[in-house]
Every structure is written in structure tokens, then in C-alpha cells.
matplotlib code that plots the C-alpha trace (Angstrom):
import matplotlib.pyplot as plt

x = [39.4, 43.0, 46.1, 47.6, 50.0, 53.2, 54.3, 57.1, 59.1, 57.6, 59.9, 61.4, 58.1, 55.9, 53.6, 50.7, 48.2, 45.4, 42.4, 39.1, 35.9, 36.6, 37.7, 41.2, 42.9, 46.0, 48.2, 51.0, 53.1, 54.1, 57.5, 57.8, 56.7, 55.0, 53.0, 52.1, 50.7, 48.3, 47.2, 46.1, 44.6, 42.2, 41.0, 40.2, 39.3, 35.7, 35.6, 35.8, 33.0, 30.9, 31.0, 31.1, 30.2, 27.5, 28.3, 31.6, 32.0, 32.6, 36.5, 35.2, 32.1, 31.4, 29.0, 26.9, 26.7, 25.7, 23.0, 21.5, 21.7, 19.9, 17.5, 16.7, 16.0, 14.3, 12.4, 9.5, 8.7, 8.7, 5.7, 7.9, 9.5, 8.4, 10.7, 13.6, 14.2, 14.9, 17.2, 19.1, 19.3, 21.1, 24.1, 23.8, 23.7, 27.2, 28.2, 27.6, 25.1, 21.9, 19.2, 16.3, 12.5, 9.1, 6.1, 3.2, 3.1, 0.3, 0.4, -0.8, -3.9, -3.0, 0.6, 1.9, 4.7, 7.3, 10.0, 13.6, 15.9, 17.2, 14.0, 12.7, 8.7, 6.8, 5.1, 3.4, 5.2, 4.0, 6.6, 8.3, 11.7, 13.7, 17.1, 17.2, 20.4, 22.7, 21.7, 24.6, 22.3, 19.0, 16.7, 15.1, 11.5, 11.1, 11.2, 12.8, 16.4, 17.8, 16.4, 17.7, 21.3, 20.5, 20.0, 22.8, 25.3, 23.9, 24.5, 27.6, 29.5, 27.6, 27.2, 31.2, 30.9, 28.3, 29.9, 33.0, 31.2, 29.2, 32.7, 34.5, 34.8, 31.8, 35.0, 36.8, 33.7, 34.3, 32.1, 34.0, 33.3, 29.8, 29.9, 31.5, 28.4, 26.0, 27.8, 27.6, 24.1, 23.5, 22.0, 21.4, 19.0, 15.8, 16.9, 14.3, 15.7, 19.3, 18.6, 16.2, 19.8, 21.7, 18.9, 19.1, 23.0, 22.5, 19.8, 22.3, 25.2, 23.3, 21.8, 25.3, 26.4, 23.0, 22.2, 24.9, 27.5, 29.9, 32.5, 33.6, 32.9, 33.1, 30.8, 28.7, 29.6, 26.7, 26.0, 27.0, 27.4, 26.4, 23.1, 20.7, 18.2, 14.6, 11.8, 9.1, 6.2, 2.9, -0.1, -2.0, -5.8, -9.2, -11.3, -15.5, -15.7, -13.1, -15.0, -18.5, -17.1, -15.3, -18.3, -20.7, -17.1, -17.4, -20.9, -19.3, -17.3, -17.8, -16.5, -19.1, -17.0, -14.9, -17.4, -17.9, -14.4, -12.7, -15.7, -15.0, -10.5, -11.9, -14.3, -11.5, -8.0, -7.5, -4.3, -5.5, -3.9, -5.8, -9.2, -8.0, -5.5, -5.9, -9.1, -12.0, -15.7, -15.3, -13.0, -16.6, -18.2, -21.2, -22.3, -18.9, -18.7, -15.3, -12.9, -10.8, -7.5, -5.8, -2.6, -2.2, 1.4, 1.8, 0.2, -3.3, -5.6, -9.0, -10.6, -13.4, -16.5, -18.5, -21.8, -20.9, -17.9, -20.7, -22.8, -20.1, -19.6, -23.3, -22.7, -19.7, -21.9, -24.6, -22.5, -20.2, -21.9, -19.8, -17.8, -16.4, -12.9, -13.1, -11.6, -13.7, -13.2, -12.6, -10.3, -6.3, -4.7, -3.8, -8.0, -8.6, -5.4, -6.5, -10.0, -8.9, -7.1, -9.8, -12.3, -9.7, -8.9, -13.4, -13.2, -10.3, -8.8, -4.9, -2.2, -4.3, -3.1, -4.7, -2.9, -3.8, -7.4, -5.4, -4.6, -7.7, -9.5, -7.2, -7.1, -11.1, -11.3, -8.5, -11.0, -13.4, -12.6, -9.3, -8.1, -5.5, -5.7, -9.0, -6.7, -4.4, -6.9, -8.7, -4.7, -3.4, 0.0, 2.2, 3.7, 2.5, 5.3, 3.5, 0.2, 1.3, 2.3, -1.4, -3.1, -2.7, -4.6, -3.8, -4.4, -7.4, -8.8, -8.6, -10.4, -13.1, -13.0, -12.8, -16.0, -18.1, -17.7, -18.7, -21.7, -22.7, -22.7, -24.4, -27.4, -27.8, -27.8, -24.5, -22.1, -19.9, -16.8, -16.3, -15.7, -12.4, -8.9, -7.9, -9.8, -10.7, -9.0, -9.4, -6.0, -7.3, -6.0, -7.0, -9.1, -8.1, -8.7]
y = [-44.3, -43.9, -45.6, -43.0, -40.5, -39.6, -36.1, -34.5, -31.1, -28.2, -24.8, -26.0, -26.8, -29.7, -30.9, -33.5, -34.4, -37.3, -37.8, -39.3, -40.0, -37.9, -35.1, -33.6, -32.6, -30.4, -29.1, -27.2, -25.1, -27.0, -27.1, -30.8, -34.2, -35.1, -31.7, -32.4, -35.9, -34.2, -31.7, -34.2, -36.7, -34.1, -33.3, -37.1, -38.9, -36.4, -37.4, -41.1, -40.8, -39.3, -41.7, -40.3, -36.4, -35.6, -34.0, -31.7, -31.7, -28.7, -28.3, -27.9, -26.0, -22.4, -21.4, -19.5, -22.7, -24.8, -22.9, -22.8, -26.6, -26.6, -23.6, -26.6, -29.3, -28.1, -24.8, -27.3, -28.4, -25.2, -23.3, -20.2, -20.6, -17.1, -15.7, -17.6, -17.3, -13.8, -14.5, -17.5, -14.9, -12.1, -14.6, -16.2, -12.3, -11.2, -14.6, -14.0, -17.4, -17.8, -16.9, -19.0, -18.2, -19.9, -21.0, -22.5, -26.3, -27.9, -31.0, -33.9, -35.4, -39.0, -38.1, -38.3, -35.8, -36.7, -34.9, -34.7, -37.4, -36.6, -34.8, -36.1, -34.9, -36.2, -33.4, -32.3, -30.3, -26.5, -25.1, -25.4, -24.0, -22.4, -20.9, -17.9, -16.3, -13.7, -10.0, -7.7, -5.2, -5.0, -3.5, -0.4, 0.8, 4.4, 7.1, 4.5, 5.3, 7.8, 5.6, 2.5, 4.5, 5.6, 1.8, 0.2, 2.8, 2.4, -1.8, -1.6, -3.1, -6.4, -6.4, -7.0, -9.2, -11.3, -11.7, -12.8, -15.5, -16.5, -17.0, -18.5, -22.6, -24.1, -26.2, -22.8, -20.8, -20.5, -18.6, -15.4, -14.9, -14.9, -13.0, -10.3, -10.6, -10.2, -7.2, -5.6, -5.6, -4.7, -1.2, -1.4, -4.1, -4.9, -7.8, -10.0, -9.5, -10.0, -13.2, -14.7, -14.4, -16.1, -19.3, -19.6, -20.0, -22.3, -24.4, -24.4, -25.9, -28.7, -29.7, -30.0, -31.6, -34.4, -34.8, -34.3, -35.9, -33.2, -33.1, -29.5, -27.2, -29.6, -27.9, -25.0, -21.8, -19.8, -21.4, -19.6, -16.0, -12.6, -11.6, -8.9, -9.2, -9.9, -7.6, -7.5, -9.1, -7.1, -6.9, -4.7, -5.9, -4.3, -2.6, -3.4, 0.4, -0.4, -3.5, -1.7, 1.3, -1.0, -3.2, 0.3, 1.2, -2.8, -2.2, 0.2, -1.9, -2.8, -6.4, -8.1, -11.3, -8.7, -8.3, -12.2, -13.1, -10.2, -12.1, -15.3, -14.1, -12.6, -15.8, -18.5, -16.9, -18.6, -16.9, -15.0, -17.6, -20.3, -19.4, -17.7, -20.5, -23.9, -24.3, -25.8, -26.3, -29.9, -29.5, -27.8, -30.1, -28.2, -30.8, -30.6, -27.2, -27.7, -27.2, -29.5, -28.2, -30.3, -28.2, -24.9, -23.4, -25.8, -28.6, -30.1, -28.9, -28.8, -25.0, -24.8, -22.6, -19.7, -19.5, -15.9, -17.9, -20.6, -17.5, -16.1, -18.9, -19.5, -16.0, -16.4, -19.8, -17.9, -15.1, -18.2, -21.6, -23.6, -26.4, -29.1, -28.6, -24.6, -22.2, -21.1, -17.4, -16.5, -13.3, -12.3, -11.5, -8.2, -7.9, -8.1, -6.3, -3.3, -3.7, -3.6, -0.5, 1.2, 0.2, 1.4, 5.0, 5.4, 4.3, 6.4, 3.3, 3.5, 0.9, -2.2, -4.8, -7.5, -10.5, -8.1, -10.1, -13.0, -11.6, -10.4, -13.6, -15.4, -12.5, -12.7, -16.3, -16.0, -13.9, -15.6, -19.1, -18.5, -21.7, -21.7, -25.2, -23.9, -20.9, -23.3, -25.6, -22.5, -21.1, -24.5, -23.7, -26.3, -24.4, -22.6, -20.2, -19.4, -19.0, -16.4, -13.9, -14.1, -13.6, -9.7, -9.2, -5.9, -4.2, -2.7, -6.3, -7.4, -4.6, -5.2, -8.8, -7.8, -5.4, -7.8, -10.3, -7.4, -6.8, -10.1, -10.9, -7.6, -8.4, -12.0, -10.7, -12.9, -10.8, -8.4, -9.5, -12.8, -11.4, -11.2, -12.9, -14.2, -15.8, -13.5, -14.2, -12.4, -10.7, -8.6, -9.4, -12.0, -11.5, -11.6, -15.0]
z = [-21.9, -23.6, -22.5, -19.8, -21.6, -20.2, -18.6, -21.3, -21.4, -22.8, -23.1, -19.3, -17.8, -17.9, -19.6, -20.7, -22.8, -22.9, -24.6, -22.5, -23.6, -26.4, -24.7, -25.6, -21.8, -21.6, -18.8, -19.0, -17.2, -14.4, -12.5, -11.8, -13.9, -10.7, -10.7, -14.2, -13.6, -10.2, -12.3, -15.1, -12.4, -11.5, -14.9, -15.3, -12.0, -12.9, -16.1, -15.4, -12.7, -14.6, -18.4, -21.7, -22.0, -24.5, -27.3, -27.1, -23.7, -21.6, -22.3, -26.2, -26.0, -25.1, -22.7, -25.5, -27.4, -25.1, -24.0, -27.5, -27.4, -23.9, -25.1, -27.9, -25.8, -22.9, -23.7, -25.8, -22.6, -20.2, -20.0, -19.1, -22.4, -23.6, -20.9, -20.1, -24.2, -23.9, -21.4, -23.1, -26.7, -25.1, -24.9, -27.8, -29.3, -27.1, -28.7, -32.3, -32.5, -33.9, -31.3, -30.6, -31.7, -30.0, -32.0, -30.2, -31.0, -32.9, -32.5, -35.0, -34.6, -32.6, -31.7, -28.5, -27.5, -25.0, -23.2, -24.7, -23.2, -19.7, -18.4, -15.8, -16.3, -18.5, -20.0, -23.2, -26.1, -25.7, -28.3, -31.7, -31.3, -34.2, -34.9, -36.4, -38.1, -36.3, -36.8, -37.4, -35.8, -34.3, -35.5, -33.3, -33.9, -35.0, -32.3, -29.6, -30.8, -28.0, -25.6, -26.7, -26.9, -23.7, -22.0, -24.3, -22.3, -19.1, -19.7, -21.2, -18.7, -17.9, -21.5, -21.8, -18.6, -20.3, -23.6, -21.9, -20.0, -23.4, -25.2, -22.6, -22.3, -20.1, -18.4, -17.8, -16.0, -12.3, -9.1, -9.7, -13.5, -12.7, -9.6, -11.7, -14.1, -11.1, -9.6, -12.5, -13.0, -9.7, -9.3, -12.8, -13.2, -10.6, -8.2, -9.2, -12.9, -11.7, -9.1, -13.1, -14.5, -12.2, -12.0, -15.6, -15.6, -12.4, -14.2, -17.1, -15.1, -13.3, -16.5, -18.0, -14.7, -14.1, -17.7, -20.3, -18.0, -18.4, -15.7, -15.7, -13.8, -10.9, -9.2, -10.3, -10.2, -10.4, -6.7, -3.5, -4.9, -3.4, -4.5, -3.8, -1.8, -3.6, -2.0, -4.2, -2.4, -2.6, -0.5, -2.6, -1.8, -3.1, -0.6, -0.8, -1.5, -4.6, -5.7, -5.7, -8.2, -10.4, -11.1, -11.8, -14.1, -16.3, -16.9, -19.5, -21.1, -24.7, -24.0, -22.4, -21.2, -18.9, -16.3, -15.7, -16.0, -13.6, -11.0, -12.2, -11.5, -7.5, -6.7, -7.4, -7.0, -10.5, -12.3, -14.9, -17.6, -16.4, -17.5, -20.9, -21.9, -19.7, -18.6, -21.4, -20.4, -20.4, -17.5, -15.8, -13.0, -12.2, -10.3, -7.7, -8.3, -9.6, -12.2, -12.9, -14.7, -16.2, -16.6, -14.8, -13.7, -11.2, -13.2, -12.8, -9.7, -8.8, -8.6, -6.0, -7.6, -5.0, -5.9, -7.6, -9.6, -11.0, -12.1, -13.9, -15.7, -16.1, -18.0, -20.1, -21.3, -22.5, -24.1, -25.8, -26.4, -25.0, -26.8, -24.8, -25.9, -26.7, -23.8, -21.0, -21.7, -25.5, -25.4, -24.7, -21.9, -23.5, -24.5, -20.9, -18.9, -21.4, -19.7, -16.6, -17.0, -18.5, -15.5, -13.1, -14.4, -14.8, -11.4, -10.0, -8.8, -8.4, -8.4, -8.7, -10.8, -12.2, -10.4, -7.1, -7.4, -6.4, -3.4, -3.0, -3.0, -1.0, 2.1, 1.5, 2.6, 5.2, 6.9, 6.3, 7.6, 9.2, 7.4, 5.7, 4.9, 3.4, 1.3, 0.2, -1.7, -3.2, -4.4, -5.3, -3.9, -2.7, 0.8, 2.9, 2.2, -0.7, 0.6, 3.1, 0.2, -0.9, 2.7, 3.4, 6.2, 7.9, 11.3, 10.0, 9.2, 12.8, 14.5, 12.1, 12.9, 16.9, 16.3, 14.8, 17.6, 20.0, 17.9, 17.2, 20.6, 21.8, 19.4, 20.9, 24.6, 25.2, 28.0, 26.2, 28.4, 27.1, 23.4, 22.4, 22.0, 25.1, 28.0, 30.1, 33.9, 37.1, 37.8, 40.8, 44.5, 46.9, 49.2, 53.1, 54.7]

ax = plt.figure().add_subplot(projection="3d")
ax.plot(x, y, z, "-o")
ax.set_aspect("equal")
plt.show()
């Protein structure tokens, strides 16, 4: 660090510079030398904690730049990528910057591709990441013009909000300008969409703070803010009856991998990008009746296999020879989602998503076993928190449950009284003495 500087006079106020670790610090404006001297001890006790900034450092860098230099390190390694670089480009847009473009990574044969320094998993390169130069304007498809007008007036103001934040000194950002970001894309923007924007400025900061060693903000300021609240859980579930009319509506589908791999998606509560992008038939063990993937959304796990799931595969094996390192299923997402929606309109089935077989399977074996130790292996979630927005068992599911017991139990001769959910107790009287 420099020699300390000295507080001097500046227009009748005081003032003071000093450089540290490279960083240029300036106050100014205050009434006393003493004031002057406080105000630059806090600007450098931080700095001295935390070493020597990388890079700029936060009092030279805007926030738009330094997320095009975090967009560059980190997005090769993030397998949601696709998405968060959307996010990351509309400030390097407000910002006049060059914006950042994905290309899946090939990698050469024998090499071995490692993290960028600072992150803390070790995990493969997914993506190629490129700049590409600023547009004056954007281009808009034909026909989409009114509506694009249309959304650009409805966003204007956390447009400006944004833009201000993307020009503005990373060191200068505090809770506020952000909260004024979030507020105004309240009511505008879904909550989920608004609460994606605020993480990424919050994963921003703390990188800045853990691994660039930048002092300033001191502590983050897109932490502790007023958000909407997130409701977007979904129990949507498909009914036997459903199930029975979409398979007679697959049997019509041109694509004959659809049928084995929308059974294959219900027997294992596999996301749908695990079979079309992770999983390989090496990664088969027929004789576990496992699949072993070695990377999945929340990295390797083991996939138990039904008896209907291994017979799906037994069919997308005879309709592909399989090659050890080729994927299991050998179409897009887009292929099969268009599918799907196909089958569901033949079969006059209404609001049932593709991901809603994942819910599907996991409620299915809720019911079944009523494990959810047992539910958890078959999702591969890490919390139980997680597993519980999968398992949508409703009222409806119960009395079924309660029925059968009353059946099963009628058909074996056992007394009908002791069926149910509670033991059953004698609450009458006493009798006299």
C-alpha cells in the first residue's frame, strides 16, 4: 500500500486522496481535516483486509463491465448458461458493451478442461463464450414490430432503472438502487422472472466480494430487499384415465422414439434433458437396473429402472443400435415437446406439460410406498423440501387409498372395523360396578 496521504483544502472543504492496491480513492467535501481522514479510513481499512482487487477494482469498473468479465469466466462452466446469458446481455445492451454469445464446447481429443480460477467446483467446460459487437439497434423479425413497441413501452422504466445501475461504479451501487430496479419490474414482470434478476446481481456481488477481492460494496446490496412473493408451484398430475388416451393418441405419432421415451420420462421421474442430452447407453446397467448419470442438473446420480422403464429402453435400443457413447434417446427437446402437444390436443388433454410427468411419477410412488425416502432416490433431489413440490397427492388420493384397505380386507374375511387410520378405541361409558 502507499505512504498515507495527507487531508488538504479544496474550495473550503476537505479533502484527500490515496492510492491502494492500485485503486485511486477520493473524498471530498468534508467540513473538518478530521472528517476527511474517517471518511478515507473507511474506504481503506476494506481494502487492506481484503489484498489486492483484481483487475480495476470496483471504484473503476462499471457494473455492466464487470459483469461481462464474470459472464466470461463463469458461464463455461454453468449448465444454465443459456439463460442467465440473456439476463447478463440486457445490461451489457443498456450499457452500450458487447453482449456475450454461447457455443457448445468441443472439446479436444485428450484435453482436460478445468474451471476458471476462483471456482470452487471442478467441473467440465460446457461452453465457448464470445463477444459480440454492440448493435445500434436490434433487429425485430417481420410482423413482431407493434408488439415489440408495445413491450419496449410497457418496460421503459426498469429499462432506465437498469441502465442506470449498468453505468454506475460497482463501488457506488447500494440496497436502494437495486430495490428501485425490483420495484419497477414489479407488476410488470412474473415474480419468478423478477426474484432470476435479483440472484444474478447477488451472485454478481459475492463473486466480486469472495473471488475478485474487491472491497466495495462492503456488503451486497442486492441482499435484504423487498421482493414478491414466488408462487409458482404446480401440482398438475395425469389421471390413469389421461394416461390410457394419451398412449391410444402416441401410437399415431410419426416419431416412433416418442412413445418409449414419454414411458421411459413417467417410469423414472428423469427430467426430460437427462435422457436427450446426459445420459449414453454405456451409462445402462441392466443388470442393477440402473442408470448411472454421470452429470445431470444436480450432477451425477443413479436412476432406478421399473420394469416398464427397462422395456422402454429395450425399445429405443432396437429402434437405435445403441453405441456406447451415443445418447440414449436420439431427438430434441423441441422434436419431442412438439410431440407431446400433438398427443395431447388428439387426446383432448388440457394443461399438461411435459415436466408434469415428473410429478406424475413421483406422486405415483408416494402412493405407492409411502416413502419418501423411496421418492427421493427415484427424483434425486437433495431436500426434502424439494421432494414435496413433486408429491401431489390430493383428497381424492386418500379416499381411494382408505377404500382399498376396506376392500382388501373385506375380500380376505379380516373385520372391517380395524381398517382405517387410527386405532380403533372404545370411547363408550363404563359400565356400573
Amino acid at each position: 500500500m502507499a505512504k498515507p496521504a495527507k487531508p488538504y483544502e479544496e474550495a473550503g472543504k476537505w479533502s484527500m486522496r490515496r492510492r491502494v492496491f492500485g485503486q485511486d480513492l477520493y473524498v471530498c467535501g468534508k467540513k473538518t481535516k478530521s472528517e476527511a481522514e474517517r471518511a478515507m479510513k473507511a474506504l481503506v481499512e476494506p481494502l487492506a483486509q481484503r489484498g489486492k482487487p483484481k483487475g480495476l477494482g470496483p471504484f473503476k469498473t462499471t457494473v455492466a463491465q464487470a459483469l461481462q468479465d464474470m459472464g466470461v469466466e463463469r458461464l463455461p462452466f454453468l449448465k444454465g448458461a443459456q439463460q442467465e446469458v440473456r439476463r447478463i446481455n440486457r445490461y451489457l445492451r443498456a450499457a452500450g458493451l458487447a453482449t456475450l454469445a454461447l457455443k457448445k464446447h468441443v472439446p479436444e481429443a485428450g484435453a482436460q478442461d478445468q474451471p476458471a480460477s476462483g471456482e470452487t467446483e471442478k467441473k467440465h467446460k460446457l461452453f465457448d463464450v464470445e463477444l459480440e459487437p454492440p448493435q445500434a439497434e436490434r433487429r425485430i423479425p417481420q410482423g413482431l414490430g407493434a408488439h415489440r413497441a408495445a413491450q419496449a413501452k410497457e418496460s421503459l422504466l426498469a429499462d432506465t432503472e437498469r441502465e442506470g445501475l449498468a453505468r454506475m461504479c460497482v463501488a457506488d451501487v447500494q440496497a436502494y438502487h437495486v430495490q428501485e430496479l425490483m420495484d419497477q419490474l414489479r407488476g410488470r414482470r412474473k415474480a419468478a422472472t423478477v426474484q432470476l434478476e435479483r440472484a444474478l446481481l447477488r451472485g454478481f456481488f459475492n463473486h466480486a466480494h469472495k473471488v475478485w477481492c474487491w472491497s466495495h460494496p462492503v456488503s451486497n446490496p442486492a441482499v435484504g430487499l423487498k421482493m414478491p412473493k414466488v408462487d409458482n408451484n404446480r401440482e398438475r398430475v395425469m389421471s390413469e384415465d389421461e394416461q390410457r388416451r394419451l398412449d391410444e393418441a402416441i401410437q399415431d405419432c410419426r416419431n416412433h422414439l416418442v412413445g418409449p421415451t414419454l414411458t421411459l420420462l413417467t417410469e423414472t421421474a428423469m427430467r426430460s434433458s437427462e435422457p436427450l442430452e446426459y445420459a449414453r447407453w454405456k451409462d445402462v446397467d441392466w443388470q442393477q437396473c440402473i442408470l448411472r448419470l454421470p452429470d445431470s442438473k444436480n450432477d451425477r446420480r443413479d436412476v432406478p429402472l421399473s420394469p416398464k422403464a427397462i422395456e422402454a429402453l429395450q425399445q429405443l435400443a432396437e429402434l437405435n443400435p445403441p453405441q456406447p457413447e451415443e445418447r440414449i434417446v436420439q431427438m430434441s427437446y423441441e422434436a419431442l415437446a412438439a410431440a407431446w402437444r400433438r398427443a395431447c390436443d388428439r387426446a383432448g388433454i388440457t394443461d399438461l406439460h411435459l415436466h408434469d410427468l415428473r410429478h406424475t411419477s413421483a406422486t405415483r410412488m408416494a402412493l405407492k410406498t409411502g416413502n419418501v425416502f423411496i421418492v427421493k432416490a427415484l427424483t434425486g433431489h437433495k431436500t426434502m423440501s424439494q421432494v414435496e413440490r413433486y408429491v401431489n397427492v390430493k383428497a381424492a388420493d386418500v379416499v381411494k387409498v382408505m377404500h382399498a384397505q376396506k376392500e382388501a380386507a373385506a375380500s380376505t374375511g379380516e373385520p372391517v372395523d380395524t381398517v382405517g387410520n387410527l386405532v380403533r378405541g372404545d370411547f363408550g361409558k363404563r359400565r356400573a360396578a
